[in-house]
C-alpha positions as CSV (number, residue, x, y, z in Angstrom):
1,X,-11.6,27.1,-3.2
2,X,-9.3,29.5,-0.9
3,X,-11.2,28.7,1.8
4,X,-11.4,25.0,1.5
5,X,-7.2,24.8,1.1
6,X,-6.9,26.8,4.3
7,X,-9.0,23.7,6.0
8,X,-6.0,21.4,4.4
9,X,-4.0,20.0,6.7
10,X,-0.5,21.0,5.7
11,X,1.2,19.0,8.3
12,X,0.1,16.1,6.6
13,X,1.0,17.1,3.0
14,X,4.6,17.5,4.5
15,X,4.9,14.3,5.7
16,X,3.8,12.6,2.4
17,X,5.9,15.4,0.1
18,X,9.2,14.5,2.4
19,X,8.3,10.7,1.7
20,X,7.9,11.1,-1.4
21,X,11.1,13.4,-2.3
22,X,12.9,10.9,0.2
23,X,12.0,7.8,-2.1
24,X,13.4,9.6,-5.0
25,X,16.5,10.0,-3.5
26,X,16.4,6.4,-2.3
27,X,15.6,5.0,-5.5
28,X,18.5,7.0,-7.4
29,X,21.4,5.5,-4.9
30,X,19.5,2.1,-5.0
31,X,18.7,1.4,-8.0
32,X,22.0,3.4,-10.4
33,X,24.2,0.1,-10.7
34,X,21.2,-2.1,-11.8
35,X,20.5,0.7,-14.1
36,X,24.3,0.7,-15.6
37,X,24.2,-2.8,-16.0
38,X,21.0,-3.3,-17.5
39,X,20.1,-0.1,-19.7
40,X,23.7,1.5,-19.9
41,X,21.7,4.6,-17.9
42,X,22.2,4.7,-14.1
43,X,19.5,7.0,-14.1
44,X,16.8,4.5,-16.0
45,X,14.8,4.3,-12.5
46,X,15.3,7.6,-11.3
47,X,13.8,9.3,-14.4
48,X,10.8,6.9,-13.9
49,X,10.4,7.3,-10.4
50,X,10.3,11.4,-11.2
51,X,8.0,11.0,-13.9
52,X,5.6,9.4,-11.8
53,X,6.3,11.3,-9.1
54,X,5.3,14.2,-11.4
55,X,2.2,13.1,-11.8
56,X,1.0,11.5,-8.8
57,X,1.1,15.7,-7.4
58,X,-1.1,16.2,-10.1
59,X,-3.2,13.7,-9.0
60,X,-3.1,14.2,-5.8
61,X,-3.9,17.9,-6.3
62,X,-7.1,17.2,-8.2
63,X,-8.3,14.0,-6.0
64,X,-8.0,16.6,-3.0
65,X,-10.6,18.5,-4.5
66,X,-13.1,16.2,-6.4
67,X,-16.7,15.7,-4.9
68,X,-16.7,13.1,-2.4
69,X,-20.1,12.4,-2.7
70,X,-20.0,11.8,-6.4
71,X,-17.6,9.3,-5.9
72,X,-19.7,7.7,-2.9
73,X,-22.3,7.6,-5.4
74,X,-21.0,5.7,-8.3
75,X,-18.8,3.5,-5.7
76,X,-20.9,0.4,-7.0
77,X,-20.3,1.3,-10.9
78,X,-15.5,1.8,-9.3
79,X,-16.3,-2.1,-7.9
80,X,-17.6,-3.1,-11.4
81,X,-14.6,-1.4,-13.1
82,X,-12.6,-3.1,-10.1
83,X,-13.4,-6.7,-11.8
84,X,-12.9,-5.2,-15.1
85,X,-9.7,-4.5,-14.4
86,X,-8.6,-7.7,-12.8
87,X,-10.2,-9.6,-15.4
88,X,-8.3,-8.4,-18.2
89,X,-5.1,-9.1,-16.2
90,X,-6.0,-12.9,-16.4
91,X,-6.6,-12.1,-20.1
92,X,-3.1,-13.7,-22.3
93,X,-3.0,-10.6,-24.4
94,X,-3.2,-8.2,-22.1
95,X,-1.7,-9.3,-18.9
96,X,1.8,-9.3,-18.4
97,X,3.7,-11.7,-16.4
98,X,6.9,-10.8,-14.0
99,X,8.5,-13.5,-11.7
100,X,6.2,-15.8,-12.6
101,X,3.1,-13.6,-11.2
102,X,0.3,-12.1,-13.9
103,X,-0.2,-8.9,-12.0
104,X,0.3,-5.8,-14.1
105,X,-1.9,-5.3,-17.5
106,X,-0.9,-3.4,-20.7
107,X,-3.0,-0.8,-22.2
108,X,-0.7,0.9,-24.1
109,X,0.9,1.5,-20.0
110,X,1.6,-1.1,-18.0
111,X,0.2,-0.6,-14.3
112,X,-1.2,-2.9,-11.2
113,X,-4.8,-2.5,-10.9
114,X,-5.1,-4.2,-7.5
115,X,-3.6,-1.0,-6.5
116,X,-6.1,0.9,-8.1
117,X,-8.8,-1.4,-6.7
118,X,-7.7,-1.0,-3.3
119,X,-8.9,2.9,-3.5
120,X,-12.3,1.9,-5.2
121,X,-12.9,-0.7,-2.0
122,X,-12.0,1.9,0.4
123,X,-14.7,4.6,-1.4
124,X,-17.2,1.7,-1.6
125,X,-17.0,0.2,1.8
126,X,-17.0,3.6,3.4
127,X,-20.0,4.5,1.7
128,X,-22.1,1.6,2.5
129,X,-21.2,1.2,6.4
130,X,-22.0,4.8,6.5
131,X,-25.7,4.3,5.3
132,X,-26.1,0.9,7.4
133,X,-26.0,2.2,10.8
134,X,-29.8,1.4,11.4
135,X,-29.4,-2.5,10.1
136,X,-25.9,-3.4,11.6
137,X,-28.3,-6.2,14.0
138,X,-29.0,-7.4,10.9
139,X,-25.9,-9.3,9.6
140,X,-27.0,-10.4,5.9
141,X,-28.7,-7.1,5.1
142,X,-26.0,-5.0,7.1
143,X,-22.6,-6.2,6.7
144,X,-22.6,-9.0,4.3
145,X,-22.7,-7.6,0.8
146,X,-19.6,-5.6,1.0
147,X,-18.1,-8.5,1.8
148,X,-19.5,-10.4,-1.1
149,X,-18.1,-8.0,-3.7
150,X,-15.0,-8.2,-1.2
151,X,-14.8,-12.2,-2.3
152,X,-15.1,-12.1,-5.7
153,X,-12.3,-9.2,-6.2
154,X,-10.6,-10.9,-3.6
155,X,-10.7,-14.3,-6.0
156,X,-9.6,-12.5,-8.9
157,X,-6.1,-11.1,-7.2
158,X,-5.5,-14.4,-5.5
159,X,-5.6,-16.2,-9.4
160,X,-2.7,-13.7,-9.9
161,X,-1.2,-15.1,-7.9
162,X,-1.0,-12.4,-5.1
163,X,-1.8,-13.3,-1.3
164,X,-0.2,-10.0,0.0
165,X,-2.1,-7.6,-1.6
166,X,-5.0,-9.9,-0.6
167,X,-4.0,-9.8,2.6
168,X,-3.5,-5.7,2.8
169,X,-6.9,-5.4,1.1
170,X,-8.4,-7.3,4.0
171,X,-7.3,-5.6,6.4
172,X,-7.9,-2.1,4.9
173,X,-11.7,-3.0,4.4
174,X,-11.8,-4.7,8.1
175,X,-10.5,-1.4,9.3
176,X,-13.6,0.0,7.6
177,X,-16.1,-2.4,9.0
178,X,-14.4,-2.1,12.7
179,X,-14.9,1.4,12.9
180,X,-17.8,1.9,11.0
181,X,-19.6,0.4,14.0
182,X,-20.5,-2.8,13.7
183,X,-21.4,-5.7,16.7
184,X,-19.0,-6.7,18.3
185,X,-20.2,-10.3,17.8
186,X,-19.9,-9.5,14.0
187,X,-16.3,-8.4,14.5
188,X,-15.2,-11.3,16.5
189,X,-16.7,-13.8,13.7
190,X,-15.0,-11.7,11.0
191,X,-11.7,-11.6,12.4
192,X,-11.9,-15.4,13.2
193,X,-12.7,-16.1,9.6
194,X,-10.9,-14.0,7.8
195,X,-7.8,-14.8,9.7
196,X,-8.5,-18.5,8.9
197,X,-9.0,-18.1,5.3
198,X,-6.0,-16.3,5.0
199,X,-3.4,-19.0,6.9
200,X,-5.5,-21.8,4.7
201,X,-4.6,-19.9,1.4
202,X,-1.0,-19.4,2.7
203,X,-0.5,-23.0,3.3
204,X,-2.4,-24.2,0.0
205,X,0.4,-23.4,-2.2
206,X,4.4,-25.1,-1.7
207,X,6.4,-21.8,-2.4
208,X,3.9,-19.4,0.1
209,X,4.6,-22.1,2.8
210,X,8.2,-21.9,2.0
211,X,8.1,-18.0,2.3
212,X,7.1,-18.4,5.8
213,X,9.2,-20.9,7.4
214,X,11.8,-19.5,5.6
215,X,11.0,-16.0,6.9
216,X,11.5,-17.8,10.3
217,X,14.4,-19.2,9.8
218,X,16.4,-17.8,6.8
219,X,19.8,-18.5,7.1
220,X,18.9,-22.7,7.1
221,X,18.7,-22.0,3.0
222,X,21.1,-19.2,2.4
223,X,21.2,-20.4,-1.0
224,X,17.4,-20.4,-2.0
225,X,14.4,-19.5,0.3
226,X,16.3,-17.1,3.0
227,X,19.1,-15.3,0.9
228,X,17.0,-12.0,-0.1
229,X,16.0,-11.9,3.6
230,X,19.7,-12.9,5.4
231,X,20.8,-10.4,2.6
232,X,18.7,-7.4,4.1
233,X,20.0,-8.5,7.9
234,X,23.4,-7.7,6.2
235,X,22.2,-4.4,5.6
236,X,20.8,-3.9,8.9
237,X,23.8,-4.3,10.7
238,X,26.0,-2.7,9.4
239,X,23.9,0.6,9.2
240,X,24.2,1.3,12.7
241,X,23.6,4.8,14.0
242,X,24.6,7.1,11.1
243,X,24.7,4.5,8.1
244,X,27.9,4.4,5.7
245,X,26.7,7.0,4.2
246,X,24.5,8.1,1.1
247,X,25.5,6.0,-2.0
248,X,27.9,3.3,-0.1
249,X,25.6,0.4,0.4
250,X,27.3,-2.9,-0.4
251,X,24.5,-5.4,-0.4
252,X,22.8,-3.1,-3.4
253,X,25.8,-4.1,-5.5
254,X,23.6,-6.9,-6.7
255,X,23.4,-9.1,-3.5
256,X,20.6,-8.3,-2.4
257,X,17.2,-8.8,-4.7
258,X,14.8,-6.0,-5.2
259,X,17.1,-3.7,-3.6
260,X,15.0,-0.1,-5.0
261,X,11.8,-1.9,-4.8
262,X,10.5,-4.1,-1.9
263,X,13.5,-4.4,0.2
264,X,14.7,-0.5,-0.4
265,X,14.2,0.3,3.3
266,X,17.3,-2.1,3.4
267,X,19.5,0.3,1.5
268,X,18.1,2.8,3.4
269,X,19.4,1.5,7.3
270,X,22.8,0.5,5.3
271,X,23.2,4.1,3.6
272,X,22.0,6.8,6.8
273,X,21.6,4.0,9.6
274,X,18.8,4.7,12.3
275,X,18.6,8.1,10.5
276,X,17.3,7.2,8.0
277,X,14.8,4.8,9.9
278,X,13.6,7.9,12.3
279,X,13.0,9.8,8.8
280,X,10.5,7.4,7.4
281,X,9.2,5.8,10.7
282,X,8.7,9.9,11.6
283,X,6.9,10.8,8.2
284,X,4.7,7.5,8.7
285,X,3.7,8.5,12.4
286,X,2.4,11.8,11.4
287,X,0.1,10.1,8.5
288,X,-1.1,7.9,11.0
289,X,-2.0,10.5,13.4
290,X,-3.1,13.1,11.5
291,X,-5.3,10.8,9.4
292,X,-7.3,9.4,12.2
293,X,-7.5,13.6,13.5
294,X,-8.8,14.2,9.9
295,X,-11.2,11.4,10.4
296,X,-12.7,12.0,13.8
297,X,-13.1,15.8,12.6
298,X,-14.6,14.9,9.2
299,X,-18.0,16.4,8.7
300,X,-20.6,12.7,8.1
301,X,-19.7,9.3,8.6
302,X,-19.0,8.9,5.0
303,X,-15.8,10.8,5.5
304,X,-14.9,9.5,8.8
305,X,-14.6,6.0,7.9
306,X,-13.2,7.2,4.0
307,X,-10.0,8.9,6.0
308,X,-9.9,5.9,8.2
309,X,-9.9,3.6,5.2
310,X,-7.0,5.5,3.5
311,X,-4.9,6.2,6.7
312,X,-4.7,2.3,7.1
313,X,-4.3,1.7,3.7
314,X,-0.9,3.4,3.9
315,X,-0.4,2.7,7.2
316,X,-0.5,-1.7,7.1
317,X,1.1,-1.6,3.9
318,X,4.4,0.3,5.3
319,X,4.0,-1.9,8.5
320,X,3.7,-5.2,6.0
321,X,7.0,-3.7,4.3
322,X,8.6,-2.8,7.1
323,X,7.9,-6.3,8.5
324,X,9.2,-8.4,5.9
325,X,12.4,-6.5,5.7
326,X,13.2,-6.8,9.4
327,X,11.8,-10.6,8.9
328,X,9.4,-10.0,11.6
329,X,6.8,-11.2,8.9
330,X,6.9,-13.4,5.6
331,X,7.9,-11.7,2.8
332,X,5.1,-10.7,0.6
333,X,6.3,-8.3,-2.0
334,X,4.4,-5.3,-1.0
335,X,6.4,-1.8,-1.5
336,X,7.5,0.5,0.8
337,X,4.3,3.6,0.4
338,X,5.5,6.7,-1.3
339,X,9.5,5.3,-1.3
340,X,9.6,2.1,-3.2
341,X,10.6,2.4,-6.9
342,X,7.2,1.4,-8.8
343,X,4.6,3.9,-11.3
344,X,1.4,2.5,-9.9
345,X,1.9,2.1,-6.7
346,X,3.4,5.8,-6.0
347,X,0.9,7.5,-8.1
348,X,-2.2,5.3,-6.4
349,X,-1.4,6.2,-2.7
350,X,-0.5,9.8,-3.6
351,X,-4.1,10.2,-5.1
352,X,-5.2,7.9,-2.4
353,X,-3.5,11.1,-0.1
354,X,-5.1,13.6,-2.1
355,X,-8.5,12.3,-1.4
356,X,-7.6,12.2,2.3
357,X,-6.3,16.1,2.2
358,X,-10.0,16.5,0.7
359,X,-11.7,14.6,4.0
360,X,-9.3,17.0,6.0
361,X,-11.1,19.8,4.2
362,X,-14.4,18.3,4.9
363,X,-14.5,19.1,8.9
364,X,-17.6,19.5,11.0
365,X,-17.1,23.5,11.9
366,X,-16.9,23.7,7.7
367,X,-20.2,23.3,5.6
């Protein structure tokens, strides 16, 4: 065990502790007045945000040293409990509806399985490109039925209603199937589809087409569409270099929406100015390139592409955040990775971390 933590690479645990302890921080100055007015506790999201905190290093201390290849192994079985899971979200009992979205279930705790899914996806598609390296001429035996499975969980988190998480999932797993090898021809064809179903799905609906031509131009419906985003330019600019300092944001006053959640990087520019954007931009930089080290050093294929799959899974979702705060892309109400205020989604991508410490243990010079 001594000899497998020396093999850790500490420079990535840093980055993902400093996010981490970071978020907390962020989430106590964002979130106190909503906590006053709400439930007479300015610390209601803090505690939260600690407890879950708490026990994502658990987590993330025992995924770093589970067996890989037991998990490769009954990847099929984490895709069945994948539909399970977003099944019984559907189901009127159990689900539980915020904003008008049927995302989160209750099991005596309510949590997000589509963030729990997007771990099982990662595990299964990097176990199956890594045994398919012989058949990849072979389209329909190859690299289809990955992406069979990929449509029908990807069916059950649309009827959520949840394009963004849809979205993020696709291009987690395409990241998978890009590196894992494949023809190029079957990568051009992928891309081509996948991109088309994606704009068709984001046109299908009224309000998703709204969220992008208002993402374009939000201050032509300050009052509806645009407001959170013209809201978060508010932010922006008056952040400049060193911020107004920890605690004195404005717009989280209650004027601008989902201010320790989606749009807390916001708060963040406002409070510590391009500071505070170096910090996270900084701690996300490192994840990126240390997890693609981890992956080019991991000891089979299996690994390689399973530290690939995770450093892109935290990677595009804090671009897709970082995007939609900035308005650079529609916003999708995906959180901020290891900062936003939110149980499942912290304690998924810190066990998501721990199982990339373990590739990082996993390199070719170790047995």
């Amino acid at each position: 065990m001594l000899e497998r933590i020396k093999q850790f690479d500490f420079i990535l645990i840093s980055a993902i502790v400093t996010l981490s302890i970071f978020g907390l921080i962020m989430v106590y100055t964002s979130s106190y007045t909503l906590g006053e007015l709400d439930y007479n506790d300015g610390l209601h999201f803090f505690k939260r945000q600690l407890i879950f905190f708490i026990a994502g290093l658990v987590l993330m201390f025992i995924s770093s040293f589970v067996s890989l290849k037991f998990a490769g192994r009954i990847s099929p079985w984490l895709i069945l409990i994948s539909v399970v899971l977003l099944i019984l979200v559907l189901t009127p009992q159990l689900g539980v509806v915020r904003n008008g979205s049927r995302r989160w279930v209750n099991l005596g705790v309510v949590f997000q399985p589509s963030e729990i899914v997007k771990i099982f996806m990662v595990i299964y598609f990097a176990k199956f490109y890594s045994q398919r390296k012989e058949y990849f001429d072979k389209f329909f035996y190859g690299v289809m039925p990955p992406l069979i499975l990929f449509a029908i969980v990807a069916g059950f988190i649309m009827a959520q209603p949840d394009l963004g998480t849809t979205i993020h999932l696709l291009a987690i797993c395409g990241a998978i199937i890009i590196f894992s090898g494949v023809k190029f021809r079957h990568i051009i064809g992928l891309i081509l589809t996948g991109a088309g179903l994606a704009t068709l799905f984001a046109i299908a609906e009224p309000y998703r087409l709204q969220r992008i031509t208002s993402f374009m131009k939000p201050f032509e419906d300050l009052q509806g569409a645009g407001y959170q985003l013209a809201s978060s330019y508010v932010s922006i600019a008056t952040g400049g270099l060193f911020g107004a300092g920890l605690g004195n944001s404005v717009q989280k006053l209650g004027y601008l929406p989902e201010a320790h959640t989606d749009f807390i990087m916001s708060v963040i520019v406002e409070e510590l100015g391009v500071i505070g954007i170096t910090i996270v931009v900084g701690c996300y930089l490192i994840i990126l390139f240390r997890g693609i080290k981890i992956a080019n050093e991991a000891h089979n294929d299996y690994y390689r592409l399973l530290g690939i799959g995770i450093t892109f899974q935290i990677i595009i979702q804090a671009i897709i955040n970082l995007g939609a705060m900035s308005g650079l892309m529609p916003i999708t109400g995906i959180p901020l990775p290891f900062i936003s205020y939110g149980g499942t989604s912290l304690v998924i991508m810190m066990v998501a971390s721990g199982l990339l410490i373990n590739v990082s243990g996993r390199k070719k010079t170790v047995s």
